[in-house]
N, C-alpha and C positions, 0 to 999 in steps of 0.2 A: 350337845350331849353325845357321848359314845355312845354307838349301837353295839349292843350286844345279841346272842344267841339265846333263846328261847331257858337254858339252861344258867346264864352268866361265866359259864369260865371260858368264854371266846368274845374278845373283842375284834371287832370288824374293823380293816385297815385302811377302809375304801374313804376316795375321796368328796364321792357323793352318793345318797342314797335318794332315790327319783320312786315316785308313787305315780304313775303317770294314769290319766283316768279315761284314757282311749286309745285305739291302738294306733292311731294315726302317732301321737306322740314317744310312746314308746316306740313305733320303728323309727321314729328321727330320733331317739337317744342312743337306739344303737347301732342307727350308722355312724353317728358321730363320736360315738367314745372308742378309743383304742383299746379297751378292756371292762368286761361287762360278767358279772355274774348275776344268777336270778334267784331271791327270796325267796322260801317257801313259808311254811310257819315256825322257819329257825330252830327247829328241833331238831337237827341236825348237832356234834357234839365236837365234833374236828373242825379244820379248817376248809370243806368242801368247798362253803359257799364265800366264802372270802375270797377278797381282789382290792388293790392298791386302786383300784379305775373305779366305774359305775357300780354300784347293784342297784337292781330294778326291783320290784316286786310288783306281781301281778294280782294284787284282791284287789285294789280299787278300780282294775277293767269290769266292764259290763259283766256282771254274773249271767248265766244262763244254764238252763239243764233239759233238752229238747228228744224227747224219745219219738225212737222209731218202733213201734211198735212189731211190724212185719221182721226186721231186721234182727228184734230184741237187743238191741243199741241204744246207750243214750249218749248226748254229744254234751260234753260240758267244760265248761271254764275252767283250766286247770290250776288256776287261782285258787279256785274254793276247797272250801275245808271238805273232808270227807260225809263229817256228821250233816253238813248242810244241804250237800249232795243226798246222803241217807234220806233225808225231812222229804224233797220235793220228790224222790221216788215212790215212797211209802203214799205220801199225800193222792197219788195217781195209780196205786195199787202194783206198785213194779220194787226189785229187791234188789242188790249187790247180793253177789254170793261169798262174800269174807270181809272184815272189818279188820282193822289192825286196832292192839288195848285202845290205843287213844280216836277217837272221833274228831280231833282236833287238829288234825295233819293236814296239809293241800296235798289235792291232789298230784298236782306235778309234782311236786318235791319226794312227794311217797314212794310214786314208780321211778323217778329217778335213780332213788337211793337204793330200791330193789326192798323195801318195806314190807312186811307180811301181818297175817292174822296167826289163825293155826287152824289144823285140819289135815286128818291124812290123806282126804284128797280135796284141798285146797287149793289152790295154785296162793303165791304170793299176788300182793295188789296189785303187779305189773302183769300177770298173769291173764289177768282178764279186760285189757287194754287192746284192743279193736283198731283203733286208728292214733293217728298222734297230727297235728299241724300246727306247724314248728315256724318261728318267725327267725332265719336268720340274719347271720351278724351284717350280709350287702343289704338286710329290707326284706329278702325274696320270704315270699312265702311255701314252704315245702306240705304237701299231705302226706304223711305214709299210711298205707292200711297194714292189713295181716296177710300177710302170702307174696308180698310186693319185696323186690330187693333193696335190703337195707333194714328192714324192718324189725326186724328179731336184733339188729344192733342199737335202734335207736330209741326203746323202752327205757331199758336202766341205761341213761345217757352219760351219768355220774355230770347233766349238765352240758355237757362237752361241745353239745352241738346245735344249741341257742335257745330260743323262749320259745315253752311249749303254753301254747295259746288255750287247745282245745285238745281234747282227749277224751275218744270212744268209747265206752265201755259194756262189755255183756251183762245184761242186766234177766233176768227172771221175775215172774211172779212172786208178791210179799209171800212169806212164810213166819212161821213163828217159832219162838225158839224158849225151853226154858234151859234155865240155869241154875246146875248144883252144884256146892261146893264142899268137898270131905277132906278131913282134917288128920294128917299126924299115921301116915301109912309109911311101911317098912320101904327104903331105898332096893332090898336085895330082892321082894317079892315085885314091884316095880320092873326090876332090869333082867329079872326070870324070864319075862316075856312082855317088853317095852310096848309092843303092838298092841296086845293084848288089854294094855289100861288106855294107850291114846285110840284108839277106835271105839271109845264106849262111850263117844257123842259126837256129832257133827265139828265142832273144834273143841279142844281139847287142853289144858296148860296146866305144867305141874309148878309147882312154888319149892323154893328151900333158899332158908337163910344159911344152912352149912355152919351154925351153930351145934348140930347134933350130925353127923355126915351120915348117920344113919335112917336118916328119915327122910320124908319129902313133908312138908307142914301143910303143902295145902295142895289139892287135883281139884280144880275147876272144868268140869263137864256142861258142854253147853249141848244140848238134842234137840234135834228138831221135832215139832209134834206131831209132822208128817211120817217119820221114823220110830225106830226103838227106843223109850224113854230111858232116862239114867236108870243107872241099876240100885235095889233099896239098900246096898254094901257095898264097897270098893276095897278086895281088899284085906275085909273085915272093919274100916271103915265108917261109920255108918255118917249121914251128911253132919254140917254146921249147924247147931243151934240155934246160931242169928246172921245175918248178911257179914261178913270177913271182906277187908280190904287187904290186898296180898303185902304189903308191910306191916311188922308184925306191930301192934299197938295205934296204928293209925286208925280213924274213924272211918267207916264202910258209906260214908250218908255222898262220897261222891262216885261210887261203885251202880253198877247197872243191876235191875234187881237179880238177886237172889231165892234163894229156897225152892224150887222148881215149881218157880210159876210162871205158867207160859203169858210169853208176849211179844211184841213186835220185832222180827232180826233185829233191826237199825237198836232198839234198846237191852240186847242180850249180846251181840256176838261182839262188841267192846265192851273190855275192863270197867271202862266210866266215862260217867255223860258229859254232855256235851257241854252242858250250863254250868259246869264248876271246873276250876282249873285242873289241867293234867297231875295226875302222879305226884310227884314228892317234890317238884320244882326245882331246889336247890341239890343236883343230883349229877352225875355222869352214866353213863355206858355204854358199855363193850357188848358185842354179840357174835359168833364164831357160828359158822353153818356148817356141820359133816352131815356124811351121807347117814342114814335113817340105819343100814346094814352097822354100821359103826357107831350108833351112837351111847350104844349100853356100855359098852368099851371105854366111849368116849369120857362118857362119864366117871365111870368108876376111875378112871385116869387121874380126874379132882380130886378125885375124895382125899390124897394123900396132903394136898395141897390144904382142906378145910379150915386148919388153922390158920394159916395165912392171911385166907378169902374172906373169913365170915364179919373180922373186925373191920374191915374196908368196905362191906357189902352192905345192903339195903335188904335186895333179895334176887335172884337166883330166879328167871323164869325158861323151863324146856317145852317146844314146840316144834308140830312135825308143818313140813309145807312141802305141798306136791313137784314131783319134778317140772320143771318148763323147758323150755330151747331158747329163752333170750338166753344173747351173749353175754353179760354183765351179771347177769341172774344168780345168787348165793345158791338157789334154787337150780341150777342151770344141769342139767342132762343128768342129775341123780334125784333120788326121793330122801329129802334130808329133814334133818330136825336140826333147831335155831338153840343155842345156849346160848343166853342174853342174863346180864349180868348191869343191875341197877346199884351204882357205887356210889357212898358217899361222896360228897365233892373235897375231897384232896385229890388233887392229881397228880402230886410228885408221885405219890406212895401209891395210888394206883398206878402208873406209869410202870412203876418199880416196880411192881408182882408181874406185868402182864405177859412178859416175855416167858416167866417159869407158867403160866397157861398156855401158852402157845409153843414152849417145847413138850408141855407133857401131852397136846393137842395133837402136833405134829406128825405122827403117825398115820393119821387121820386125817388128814388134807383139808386143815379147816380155812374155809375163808371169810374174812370179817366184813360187816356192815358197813357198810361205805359210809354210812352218816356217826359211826359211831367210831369210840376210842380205841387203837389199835396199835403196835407196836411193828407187827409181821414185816421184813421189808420186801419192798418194791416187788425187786425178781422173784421172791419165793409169790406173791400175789399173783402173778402175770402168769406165772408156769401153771395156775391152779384154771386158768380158762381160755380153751383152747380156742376159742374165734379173736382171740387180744387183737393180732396183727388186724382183722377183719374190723374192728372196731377204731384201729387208729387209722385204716384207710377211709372208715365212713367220715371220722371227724375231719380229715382234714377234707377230704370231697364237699361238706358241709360249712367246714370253718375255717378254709385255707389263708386264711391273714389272723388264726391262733387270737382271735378275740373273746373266746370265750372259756381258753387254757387258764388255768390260775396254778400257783407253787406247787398247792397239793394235785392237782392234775398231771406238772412236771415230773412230780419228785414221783408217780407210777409209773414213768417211761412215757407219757404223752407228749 
């Protein structure tokens, strides 16, 4: 049976696919294969993880999730899903401080890709990654921490520089979070003062299917109860009626609860739980990061485009994520906001539109989600972050016999 991408419109080219259920066996698959990529939970939309050689996947290694208490650390399998990660923190009264919509994501594959929640001072999921221990392609085993050289290159890896085993992360005391959701607010009152709406909860995501270019259809406000609660208007605004799934007509019963009622992070600061499948499944998308300073601009930049966008689109979600220093980071040394864009699955005709978003972008130095659809080339990518070279010296320092290079690593300049 062909393997496919969490999505279906990527078939994997590889000539075997290994589930290996210890690590002893996995480091004898990748010494021995001359080309090796590693599985996350395939929701990935390009050809990242694709390779003609091995892919591995790491969930059937030994799970574990071991806090350091003193350190505020926990050390865990980077096989496992996030949500599952969330369960065994909460269970011992310790929190993550940002989810990405889906719960359903591993964790290596997440910080790889450079994956985010939202929140003006969030950092993306890679953000709050403490150490990494990396199995490369001769066997060796490498640890990196935070502050160590190489480290800030070797979070969003884009893969590049072999199987990440285990992975640190800052973890906090549980908190609770509720979640409101308000319906159908003006795009210009919005972009009046963009800050002004995304900091009126802990994270924050606007919705627009760009059916009416004048609106935003939905602001989901998530606050912490430790903080200032939503506000009783947004806007002029006032909340939803009943729990809203952000596609418009879809059933809300696999969305996290609603109506601002407070309860556990791990069940408010994602989209939707863990026990039902992600999102809209049969789906593609694209995601562009500018800086937070540019992104009202950014926006408005769309709007001309709306009729284009809205018959290809699903929906249209904008997020702010704090600046970091990894080098690969969409996030990396500015304070941006994420325009993520959930497309029907045709992909000629989204292919076809993507480059008039990314010239009317352009201005604005947007760079795209590494696990997502994207047209941008190569060199304009590369020019958009400055440690690049720093990043091709770490890989080949780590993978100098190019075992874990695949097309789409090539065709970046790797």
């Amino acid at each position: 049976m062909t393997e496919r991408n969490w999505a279906g419109n990527i078939s994997y080219s590889a000539d075997e696919v290994a589930h290996p259920a210890s690590r002893a066996e996995l480091r004898d698959l990748v010494r021995a294969a001359p080309a090796v990529r590693v599985l996350g939970s395939r929701h990935s939309f390009n050809r990242i993880t694709d390779t003609a050689g091995l892919l591995v996947s790491t969930a059937d290694l030994p799970a574990h999730v071991d806090i350091d208490e003193d350190r505020r650390i926990a050390r865990v399998s980077g096989g496992m899903r996030y949500g599952e990660v969330a369960g065994a923190l909460q269970n011992v009264g310790w929190a993550l401080g940002n989810l990405a919509s889906l719960p359903h994501i591993s964790v290596a594959g997440a910080i790889a890709t450079g994956t985010h929640g939202s929140g003006d001072r969030n950092r993306s999921l890679a953000g709050s990654v403490s150490g990494l221990e990396i199995l490369t392609a001769s066997g060796d085993i490498r640890m990196l921490r935070r502050g160590e050289p190489g480290f800030e290159g070797a979070v969003v890896s884009l893969g590049a520089l072999g199987v990440v085993l285990d992975v640190e992360l800052d973890i906090e005391p549980t908190y609770e979070v509720a979640q409101t959701v308000y319906e159908r607010v003006a795009w210009d009152d919005v972009l009046a003062d963009l800050t002004a709406v995304t900091s009126l909860g802990y994270s924050v995501s606007l919705f627009t299917t760009w059916r009416d270019p004048a609106l935003v259809d939905q602001v989901w406000v998530k606050a912490r109860t430790d903080a200032a609660p939503a506000p009783e208007r947004l806007l002029g605004a006032l909340p939803a009626s009943g729990p809203r799934h952000p596609l418009p007509g879809v059933s809300a019963e696999s969305c996290t609860v609603q109506g601002g009622v407070p309860g556990p992070w791990l069940d408010r600061l994602a989209h939707f739980r863990l026990e039902f499948t992600p999102s809209q499944g049969e789906e593609l998308q694209t995601e562009y990061f500018v800086a937070r300073s540019d992104a009202a601009d950014a926006i408005r930049a769309l709007r001309p485009l709306a009729d284009r966008i809205a018959p290809l689109l699903f929906v249209n979600e904008v997020r702010t994520i704090a600046a970091d220093e990894l080098w690969l980071s969409g996030a990396q040394g500015r304070e941006t906001v994420g325009l993520h864009f959930t497309w029907r699955p045709d992909q000629p005709a989204v292919e076809a539109l993507l480059p008039a978003i990314e010239e009317a972008l352009a201005p604005f130095a947007p760079r795209p989600h590494w696990g997502k659809v994207f047209t941008m080339p190569a060199d304009v990518i590369r020019s958009r972050y400055e440690r690049w070279d720093d990043v091709a010296t770490l890989r080949a320092d780590l993978d100098p016999r190019r075992v874990f290079v695949n097309p789409f690593l090539e065709a970046l300049g790797f």
